[in-house]
C-alpha positions, 0 to 999 in steps of 0.5 A: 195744869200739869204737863206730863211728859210721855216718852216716846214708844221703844224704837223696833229693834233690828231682828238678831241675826243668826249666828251659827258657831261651827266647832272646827276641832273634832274634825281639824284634829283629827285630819292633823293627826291623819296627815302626820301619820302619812308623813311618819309612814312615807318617811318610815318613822320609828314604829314607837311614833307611827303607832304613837300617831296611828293607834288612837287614830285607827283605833277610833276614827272609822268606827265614829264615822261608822257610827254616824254614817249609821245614825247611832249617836251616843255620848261619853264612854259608851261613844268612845266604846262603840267608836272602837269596836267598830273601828275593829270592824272597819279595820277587817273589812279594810285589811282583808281585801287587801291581805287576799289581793298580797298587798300588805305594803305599809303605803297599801295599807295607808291608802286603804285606810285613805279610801276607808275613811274617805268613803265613810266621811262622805257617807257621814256627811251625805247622811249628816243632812237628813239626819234630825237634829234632836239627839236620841238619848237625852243627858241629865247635867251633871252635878256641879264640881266641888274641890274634894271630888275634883281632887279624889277623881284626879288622884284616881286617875293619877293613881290608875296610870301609875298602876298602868306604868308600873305594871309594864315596868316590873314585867321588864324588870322580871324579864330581866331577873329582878324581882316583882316589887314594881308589878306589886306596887302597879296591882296595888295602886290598880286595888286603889284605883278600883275604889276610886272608880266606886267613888266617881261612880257614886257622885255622877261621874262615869266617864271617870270611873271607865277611863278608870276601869280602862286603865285598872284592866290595862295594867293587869293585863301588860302584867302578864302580856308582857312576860318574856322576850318571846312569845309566852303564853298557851294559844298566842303560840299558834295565833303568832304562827299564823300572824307570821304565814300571812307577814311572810306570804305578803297576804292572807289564804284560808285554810293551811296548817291550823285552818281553825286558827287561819280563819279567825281575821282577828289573827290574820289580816287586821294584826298584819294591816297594824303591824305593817302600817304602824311599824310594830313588831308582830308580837308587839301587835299582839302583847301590846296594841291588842291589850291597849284595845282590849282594855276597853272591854271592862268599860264595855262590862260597866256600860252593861251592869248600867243598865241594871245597877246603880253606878257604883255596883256597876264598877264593881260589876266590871271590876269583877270581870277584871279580877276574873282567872282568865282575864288576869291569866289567860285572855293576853294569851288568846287573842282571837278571843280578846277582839270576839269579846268586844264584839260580843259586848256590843252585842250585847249592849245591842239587845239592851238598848232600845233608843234611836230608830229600829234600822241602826239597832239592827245593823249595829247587831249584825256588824257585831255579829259578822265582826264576832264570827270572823274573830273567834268561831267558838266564841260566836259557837257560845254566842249563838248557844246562849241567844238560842236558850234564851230565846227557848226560854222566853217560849217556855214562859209566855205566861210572864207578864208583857211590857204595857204602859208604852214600854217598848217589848224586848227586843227579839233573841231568835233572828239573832241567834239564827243569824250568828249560826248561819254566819258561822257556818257559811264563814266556816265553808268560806275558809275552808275550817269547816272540816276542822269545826265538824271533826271537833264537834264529832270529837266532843259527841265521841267524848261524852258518848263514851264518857271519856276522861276530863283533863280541866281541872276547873271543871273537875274542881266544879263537879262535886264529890270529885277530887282532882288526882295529884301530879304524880297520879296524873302523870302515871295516867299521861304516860300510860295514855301516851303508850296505849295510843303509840302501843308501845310496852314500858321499859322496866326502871324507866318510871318518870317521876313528878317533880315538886310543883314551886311554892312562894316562899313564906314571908312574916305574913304566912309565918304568923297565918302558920297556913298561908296554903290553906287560907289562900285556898279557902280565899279562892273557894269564897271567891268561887262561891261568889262567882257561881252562887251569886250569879245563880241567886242575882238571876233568880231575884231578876225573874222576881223583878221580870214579875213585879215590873216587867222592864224589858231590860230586866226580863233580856237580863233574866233571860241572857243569865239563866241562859248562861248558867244553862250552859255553865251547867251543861260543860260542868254536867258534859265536862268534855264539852269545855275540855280543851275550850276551858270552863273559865274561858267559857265564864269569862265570856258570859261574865258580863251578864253573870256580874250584875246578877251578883251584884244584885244577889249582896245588893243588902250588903254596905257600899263600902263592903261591896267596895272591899269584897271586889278589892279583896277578890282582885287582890287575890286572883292576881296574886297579890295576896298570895305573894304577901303570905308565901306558901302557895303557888307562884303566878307568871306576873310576879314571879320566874316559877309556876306552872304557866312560867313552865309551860308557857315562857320564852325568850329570843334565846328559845327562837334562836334555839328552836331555828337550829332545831329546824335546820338539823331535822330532815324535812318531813321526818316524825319528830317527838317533844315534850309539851314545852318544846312542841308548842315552842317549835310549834311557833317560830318553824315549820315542824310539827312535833308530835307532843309527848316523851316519856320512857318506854313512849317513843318510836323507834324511827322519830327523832326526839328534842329534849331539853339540856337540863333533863327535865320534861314537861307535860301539859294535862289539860289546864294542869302543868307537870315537870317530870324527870326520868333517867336520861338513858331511858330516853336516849338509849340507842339513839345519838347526839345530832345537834345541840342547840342552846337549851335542846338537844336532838337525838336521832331514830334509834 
């Protein structure tokens, strides 16, 4: 007999207990840095640690708790993108009660950010509770890290924040008068730093490919932002004037001398509430805490091209946006339209997405909305235009084939379309711009009805058959106006005479090309080509795809582009439409829908020459490969010359002259200048110059400002021209008043 020996059955274990991890972190750091800030603010800190401190902080947090007060949960880049645009929004809505009620103090700015955020992380928490604990966009893993992705990724970023640093730093060395060798170096790891991106991109690692792209925009922007000790740059001159209304009055009041530019909040209370709680100095908020903010726009250019492109095409989809004219020449200069772009990205992105409940997509559009209206009024006037054609369009082809198989429809143009015109016009009433808006409309209408001359350049250049006239052939028709208006006669031997526009000189490089001015040329013109064919051809392959599949975010896309080429065909037919908005600046905005679209028309092309062609165009709109060849006009960032240096620099010496001016001028008397020093006393006094001087073009009862070196300069339209003439032409009659630094002031005849 066997004995077996049976093992007693397992004893029931204890049920686990549930343990519940709280991760302290997102909320104890943020609160660290909030309490360092109030005591960096009560202790009146150095402004480089307050905004140190309160940037990133001010700059992110109201807009994450925003987010979750909406339900709105994303991840990554796109979090952190939202996470700051809304802070924008938050930001406005804070700052402006308190401009209107005169208390911009530091410690009433810190408490309206207290109350702010108080409100929002309560409303968070409140909403916290009934909101699903299911996330509403799922996140495939990531492929697992291997040591040469790791190495690349971390190289790119390493290279990227060098170009950041070297940017800053040669834009003070050339301040200075040294040379541009260090911003070269910067645009140079800012090329590498792109190709980087394409790589991360490509191996499933997009949020290093944006903070790449973040920091790639941010250098190319300090590079110009940066120029001068004063305020340099075309409309930053007047949005600075406004700035300093509101710092000096203590608070904000519609209306005024600029009423256009008084209304826009992005130049008004949200750049006095940072400068007042951060410490900076108001042209600081604008040429660097703006920049630091605005470089998140080709971040928010990538998340768009996602939607439509494989990751790689979508970096180069941003670095397109990066390398175009305006944004690496203009947008540091325009920074009501810089805040109005992120809005208007987010509303775009909005029209794309179709994740989460309905309610929270609708509120983040109209938050959008309202923040792009209070910005910029042209910006939102070409926002609406745009969601207006597209919504016609999609009324026009209802023969195209709906979305089936439970895809969700696309979602709708016309309310927000609707929407942004009403805004407009109500903000419009509010501030008191309206009149100013109307006349500019009735203006442009006048202009188009009588067929009026176009001074753009970039529109001419466009418009095919017609050649742009040469400077001296511009001027003779400047000066000519300037009489005709003022009906004054020309003074016989008083002619004014075009001065030779700069040139790089010729390195070994365009020695060996023979034609550095014509090959730089042609660039442009491919450049050009790429920009205009590429998106009309990507938009007609995105009606081939709407056909063949019918995905909504294909069929918003074909819509949004064909409707942003209407425009751009619009201001190239109607060139006046755009004559003092500009055509690039016009691009620049619609670029974000008009890159995929090129993307997609070379999608055939090699990965690695797509990756070359967007570094060959950054190359050269920077003006990189110009200063390599010589030969060809100098650009602001990288050199003491060129049109915009003409026109557009200054330094704390210029302020200092343009107060002296003021002091010897009487109150109220008419005053002429040329386009340099209106725009320049247009700044930092009072004085409302009337721009124009030229021989034979001057009223006997103004006084008139020139400059010591006898040279002149005139602004036609995107066209700079320095001129000269004899100076007793212009001086004869009249007498010396005051000297001041580089102006002097003649009195009536």
């Amino acid at each position: 007999m066997t004995l077996t020996t049976v093992a007693p059955p397992p004893r029931p274990s204890a049920p686990a207990r549930h343990v519940r991890r709280t991760r302290y972190g997102p909320v104890l750091v943020p609160l660290a840095v909030l309490a360092l800030l109030h005591v960096l603010v009560l202790a009146g800190a150095p402004a480089p640690l307050r905004a140190a401190a309160g940037l990133p902080l001010v700059a992110l947090l109201p807009g994450a708790l925003l987010l979750r007060v909406l339900g709105v949960r994303r991840r990554g880049a796109e979090a952190v993108f939202l996470a700051a645009v809304m802070s924008l929004a938050v930001l406005l809505a804070t700052a402006t009660p308190l401009a209107l009620a005169g208390r911009l103090s530091p410690l009433d700015c810190l408490l309206g950010l207290d109350l702010t955020l108080a409100v929002l992380a309560v409303a968070a928490a409140v909403r916290g509770r009934h909101r699903a604990r299911a996330g509403e966009d799922g996140r495939v893993p990531a492929p697992r890290n291997t040591a040469p992705v790791v190495l690349v990724n971390t190289a790119t970023l390493l290279v990227a924040g060098a170009g950041v640093a070297l940017a800053a730093l040669g834009a003070a060395r050339l301040n200075a008068g040294g040379g541009p060798e260090l911003t070269l170096a910067g645009f140079a790891a800012v090329l590498v730093a792109l190709a980087g991106a394409a790589y991360a991109a490509g191996r499933h690692r997009p949020g290093v490919a944006a903070a790449t792209l973040y920091l790639a925009g941010l250098a190319v922007l300090l590079g110009t932002s940066l120029r001068g000790t004063g305020v340099t740059g075309h409309d930053i001159k007047i949005e600075y004037h406004v700035l300093m209304d509101v710092l000096d009055a203590g608070r904000w009041r519609p209306g005024g001398v600029y009423p256009g530019y008084n209304s826009c909040l992005s130049l008004t209370t949200l750049p006095a509430f940072l400068a007042r709680l951060l410490g900076l100095a108001p042209l600081d908020v604008f040429r660097v805490a703006y920049q630091l903010i605005f470089a998140l726009a080709p971040v928010g250019a990538f998340l768009l091209a996602r939607r439509l492109l494989p990751p790689v095409a979508a970096v180069l989809a941003a670095g397109l946006f990066i390398a175009f004219p305006t944004f690496v020449n203009d947008l540091p200069m325009l920074n009501r339209q810089e805040i109005a772009l992120l809005f208007f990205l987010v509303l775009l992105l909005g029209l794309f997405d179709t994740r989460g409940a309905r309610g929270p997509r609708i509120a983040l559009l109209l938050i959008a909305a309202a923040g792009l209206t209070v910005s910029h009024y042209s910006s939102t006037a070409v926002a609406a235009g745009l969601l207006a054609v597209a919504a016609l369009l999609r009324l026009a082809r209802r023969r195209i084939p709906s979305t089936r198989d439970g895809v969700r429809r696309p979602p709708a143009l016309a309310w927000p379309a609707g929407a942004l015109a009403a805004m407009l016009v109500a903000w419009a009433l509010c501030t008191g711009s309206a009149g100013a808006f109307a006349e500019g409309v009735a203006q442009t209408g006048r202009a188009i009805g009588e067929r009026a001359t176009v001074l753009s350049d970039s529109t001419r250049y466009l418009r095919p058959g017609e050649d742009a006239p040469d400077d001296r052939t511009a001027l003779a028709s400047y000066v000519d106006g300037l009489r005709t208006e003022r009906e004054l006669a020309l003074l016989p031997g008083c002619e004014s005479a075009p001065l030779p526009a700069d040139e790089l000189a010729l390195t070994p490089l365009g020695t060996a090309i023979r034609a550095p001015h014509t090959a730089n040329t042609l660039l442009r013109q491919v450049i050009l080509l790429l920009y205009l064919a590429g998106a009309a051809a990507g938009c007609a392959l995105l009606w081939w795809r709407v056909h063949r599949s019918g995905r909504p975010s294909t069929r918003v896309s074909a819509e949004l582009g064909t409707a942003a080429l209407a425009l751009l065909g619009v201001a190239v037919v109607a060139p006046q439409i755009t004559d003092s908005y500009g055509l690039l600046r016009l691009y620049q905005q619609l670029l974000p829908l008009l890159a995929p679209a090129i993307l997609l028309a070379v999608r055939r092309v090699p990965r690695r020459a797509l990756v070359a062609l967007a570094v060959v165009v950054l190359a050269s709109t920077s003006g990189l490969v110009p200063r390599l060849t010589g030969g060809y006009p100098p650009q602001l960032n990288l050199a003491d010359a060129g049109p915009y240096y003409h026109a557009w620099y200054a330094t704390d010496g210029h302020a200092r002259d343009a107060a002296a001016v003021e002091r010897a001028i009487p109150a109220g008397a008419p005053l002429l200048a040329d386009s340099w020093v209106s725009a320049l006393l247009r700044t930092y006094t009072e004085l409302q110059p009337v721009e124009g001087v030229a021989p034979g073009a001057l009223w006997a009862d103004s006084y008139v400002v020139v400059r010591t070196d006898g040279f002149a300069t005139a602004v036609i339209g995107e066209r700079v021209v320095r001129y000269t003439f004899p100076p007793g032409c212009l001086t004869g009659g009249r007498t010396l008043v005051a000297t001041a630094g580089a102006l002097q002031v003649w009195s009536p005849a």
